[in-house]
C-alpha positions, 0 to 999 in steps of 0.5 A: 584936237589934232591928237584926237582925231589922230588917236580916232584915225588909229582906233578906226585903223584897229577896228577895221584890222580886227574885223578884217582878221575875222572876215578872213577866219569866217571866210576859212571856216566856210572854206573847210565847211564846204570842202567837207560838204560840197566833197560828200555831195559831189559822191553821195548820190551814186552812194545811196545807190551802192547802199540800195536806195532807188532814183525816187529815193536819193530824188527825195532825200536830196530835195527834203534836205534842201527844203530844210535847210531853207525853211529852218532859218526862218526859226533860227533867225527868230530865235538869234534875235529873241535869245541873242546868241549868235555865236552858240547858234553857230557853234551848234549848227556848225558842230551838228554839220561838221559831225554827220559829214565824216559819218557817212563813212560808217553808213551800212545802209541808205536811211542810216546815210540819208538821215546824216544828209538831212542832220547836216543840212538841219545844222546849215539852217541852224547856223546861217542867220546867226552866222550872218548877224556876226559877219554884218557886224565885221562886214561894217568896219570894212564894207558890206559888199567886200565883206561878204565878197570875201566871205564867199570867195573863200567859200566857194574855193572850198566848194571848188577843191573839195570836190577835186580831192574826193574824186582823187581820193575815190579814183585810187581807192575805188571805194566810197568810205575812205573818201568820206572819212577824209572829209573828217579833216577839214570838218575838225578844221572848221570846228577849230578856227570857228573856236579861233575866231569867237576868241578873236571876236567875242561880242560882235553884236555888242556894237553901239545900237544908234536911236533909230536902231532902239525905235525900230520894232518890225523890219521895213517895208523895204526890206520886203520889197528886197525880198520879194525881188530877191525870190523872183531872181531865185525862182528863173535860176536854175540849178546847176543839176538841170542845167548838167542833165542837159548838157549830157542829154544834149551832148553839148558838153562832154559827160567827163567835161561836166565836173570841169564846167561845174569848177569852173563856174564855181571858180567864177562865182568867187571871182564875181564876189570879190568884184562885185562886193568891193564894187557894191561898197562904191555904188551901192545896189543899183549894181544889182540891176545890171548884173541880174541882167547879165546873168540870166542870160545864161538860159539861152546860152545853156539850154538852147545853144551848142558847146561854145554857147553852153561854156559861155552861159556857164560862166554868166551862171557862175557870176549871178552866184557870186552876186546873189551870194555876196551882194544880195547878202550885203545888202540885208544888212543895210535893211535890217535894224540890229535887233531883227537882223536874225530875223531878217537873215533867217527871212531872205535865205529861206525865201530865197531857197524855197523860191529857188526850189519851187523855180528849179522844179517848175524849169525840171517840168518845162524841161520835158515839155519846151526848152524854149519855154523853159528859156523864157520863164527863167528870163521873164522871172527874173526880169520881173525882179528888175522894177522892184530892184529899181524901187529899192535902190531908190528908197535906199538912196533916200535914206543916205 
């Protein structure tokens, strides 16, 4: 007996190092990927514009794009679940991503570059839900919470120092190519450790399905509650980009400030996921409650304060990215049976990302009418989501 439960203590021992090793080399993948996007997102905009594309058009490329990424992964999700081919999903999405980013140096004209912008985010919205399915899968050996906190810090210092080498590479060259062609670096980097890391883990979803998992046909009722809060805390969070027109307009931060800011934020909300996820394996979603709290705060102190406040709101930001990146994520996978987990994954980011859209475009109207109004439908949204948080961290609970 004392021989069993040692050999089952060191087959644990294994199975967490494995799926560990594969939270790393995921966590690298999207480090790469994001250097390689966030970099070209940083420039594309005055891009468009050198290659001829008025503000209305870079307007619409920029918010078409964002509504495919989204919208997509409702189709995605369903087909991971149907064909259960998660890894080729993210292969492909991962490939078409990684190719149009580095293309965008050979751009002779703004539609050319615009439909490279809309094939990348089409590969995004193929590889999310599938990808995620694969990360719930190792995130389990180790802690859903941590998981996915890793995961996202490493994105994030990819979407951190992308951004920084671009804008080096643009200040010596004085032209935009060069710094586009640079990005083909990290984008073959994130197609070789993705290659790395479906040898190291090849089957994933191949985990032992329990009975309640065969019976399960329809996603519970939680799950919708989950994702009805979770859009409304989408819906009162503003986009960064209002939130940078402002301190320009305001003067409350310095324009060559601004990137410094955004970094900054950027480095926060890695942070936050690695707190917050480690914590959300101990405490479980009820964490969630608080920290929505906290971080809507940030509306006040951006849009209505001066230099000081706006810094402070900034960071509040940069931790309710953290949280919505790596708990809100987590915990879908606690929801979710195996075998409509596509599915769900596909269903909570794209009503997360349109949530977010039409929330961003309705504070872009309130901008131009009342700032304080603007502060309280961003505030009231998201403490709207605070009751049915409540209600899903209790049924949770009963499940346990």
């Amino acid at each position: 007996m004392a021989t069993g439960s040692v050999e089952d203590a060191e087959d644990r021992s294994r199975s967490r190092s494995v799926a560990f090793r594969f939270v790393l080399l995921f966590g690298a993948v999207s480090f790469f990927a994001d250097f390689a996007y966030e970099g070209a997102r940083s420039i594309v905009g005055p891009y468009l514009a050198v290659l001829g594309a008025s503000a209305t058009a870079v307007g619409m490329v920029a918010g078409f794009g964002e509504l495919i990424g989204y919208a997509l992964r409702l189709l995605s999700g369903r087909i991971s679940d149907r064909t259960r081919r998660f890894w080729l999903l993210t292969l492909f999405g991962y490939g078409i991503s990684m190719a149009a980013v580095p293309l965008l140096a050979l751009a002779s004209n703004w539609p050319f570059a615009a439909g490279l912008l809309l094939l990348e985010r089409l590969g995004k919205a193929i590889r999310n839900p599938p990808r995620d399915v694969l990360l719930s899968h190792a995130a389990k050996e180790i802690g859903y919470g941590w998981g996915f906190g890793l995961h996202q810090a490493l994105d994030q210092c990819g979407a951190l120092i992308g951004p920084l080498l671009v804008a080096g590479v643009l200040a010596v060259q004085k032209e935009y190519p060069p710094a586009f062609a640079l990005l083909l670096l990290p984008a073959l980097m994130t197609l070789g450790l993705l290659l790395v890391a479906r040898l190291l883990y090849p089957q994933p979803e191949a985990a032992k399905v329990t009975l309640l998992d065969l019976k399960a046909k329809e996603l519970p009722g939680v799950f919708w509650i989950y994702l009805v809060a979770a859009a409304l805390v989408a819906a009162g969070f503003a986009d960064f980009a209002l939130m940078s027109y402002h301190f320009v307009k305001a003067k409350t931060v310095p324009a060559p400030w601004v990137p410094l800011v955004y970094a900054a934020a950027m480095g926060v909300s890695g942070a936050a996921s690695l707190v917050f996820g480690w914590l959300f394996d101990r405490v479980g979603l009820v964490l969630l409650i608080p920290l929505t709290v906290v971080s809507s705060l940030f509306a006040p102190l951006v849009f209505l304060g001066a230099f000081p406040a706006a810094i402070v709101g900034s960071v509040l930001w940069g931790i309710g990215m953290g949280t919505h990146e790596s708990i809100m994520r987590a915990a879908v996978a606690q929801m979710a049976p195996l075998q409509r987990r596509g599915s769900a994954y596909g269903l909570f980011t794209a009503g997360y990302g349109i949530s977010w859209f039409l929330g961003s475009a309705g504070m872009g109207f309130l901008y131009d009418t009342s700032l304080p109004a603007l502060v309280v439908f961003s505030m009231v949204v998201e403490w709207a989501a605070l009751p049915l948080l409540f209600i899903v961290t209790k049924r949770l609970r009963s499940w346990s």
